[in-house]
N, C-alpha and C positions, 0 to 999 in steps of 0.2 A: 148069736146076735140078739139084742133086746126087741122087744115089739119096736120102741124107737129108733131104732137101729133099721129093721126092716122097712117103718114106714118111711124113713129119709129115704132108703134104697128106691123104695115105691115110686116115691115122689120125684126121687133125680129121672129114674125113667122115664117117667109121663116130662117131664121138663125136655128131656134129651127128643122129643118129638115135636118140639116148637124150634121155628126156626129162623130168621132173623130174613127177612124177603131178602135184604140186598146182597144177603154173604149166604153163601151154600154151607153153615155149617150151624148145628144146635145151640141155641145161646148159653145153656150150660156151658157146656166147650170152649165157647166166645166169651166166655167169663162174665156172663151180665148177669148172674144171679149172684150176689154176694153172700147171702144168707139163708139159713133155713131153719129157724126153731118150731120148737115143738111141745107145746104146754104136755103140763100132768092130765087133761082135757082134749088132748089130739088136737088141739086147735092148732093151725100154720100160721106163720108169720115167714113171709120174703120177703128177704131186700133184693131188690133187683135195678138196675141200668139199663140204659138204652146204648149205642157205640156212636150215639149224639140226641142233644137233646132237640132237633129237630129233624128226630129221625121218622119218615114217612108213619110208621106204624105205632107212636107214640099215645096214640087214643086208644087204639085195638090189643095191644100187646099186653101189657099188663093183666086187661082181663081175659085174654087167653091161656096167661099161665094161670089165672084164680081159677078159671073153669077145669086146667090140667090138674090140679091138685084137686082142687075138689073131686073130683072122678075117682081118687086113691080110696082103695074100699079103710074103712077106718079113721079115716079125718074126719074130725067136725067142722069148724068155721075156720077160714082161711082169709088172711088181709096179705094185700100187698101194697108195699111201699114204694114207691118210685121213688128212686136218688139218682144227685145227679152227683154226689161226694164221697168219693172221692169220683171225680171222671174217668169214664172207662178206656183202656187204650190196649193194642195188640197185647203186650207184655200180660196181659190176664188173661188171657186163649189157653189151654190149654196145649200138650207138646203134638196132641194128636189131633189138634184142630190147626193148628201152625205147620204141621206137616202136609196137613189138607190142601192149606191154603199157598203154598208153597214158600215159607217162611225160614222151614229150615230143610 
């Protein structure tokens, strides 16, 4: 695996410990992070969703995943994007977050 390789792995972990208050499951899983690059400079860039955009934690959330990645030993500067496009909906949960949540 590349260092980039590793630090995505880093990074999904620290992500997979944030959790979305109303739903028992890690918003990775919950499909609200869309994206994750990674400059030639370790810098991060995520896209990430809310599963509404009047979703209670909409002020707090986004900089809880800045401060998760940031804490990845090896990143530099990290920005997050909040989207609301496309909208998020079950069908991006992962098969073991749909299992969780009794989906399938």
């Amino acid at each position: 695996m590349s260092d980039k390789g590793k630090l995505e792995q880093d990074i999904i972990k620290n992500l997979k410990s944030v959790y979305d208050p109303e739903i028992p499951v890690d918003i990775y899983e919950l499909g609200l992070i869309y994206e994750i690059q990674i400059d030639e400079n370790d810098n991060v860039y995520v896209k990430m969703t809310l599963t509404s955009p009047a979703c209670p934690v909409a002020g707090s959330l986004p900089g809880e995943v800045k401060q998760k990645v940031e804490a990845v030993h090896g990143v530099n500067e990290v920005f997050v994007d909040l989207v609301f496009e496309p909208p998020w909906d079950k069908d991006m949960m992962s098969e073991e977050a749909k299992f969780q949540l009794g989906f399938i």
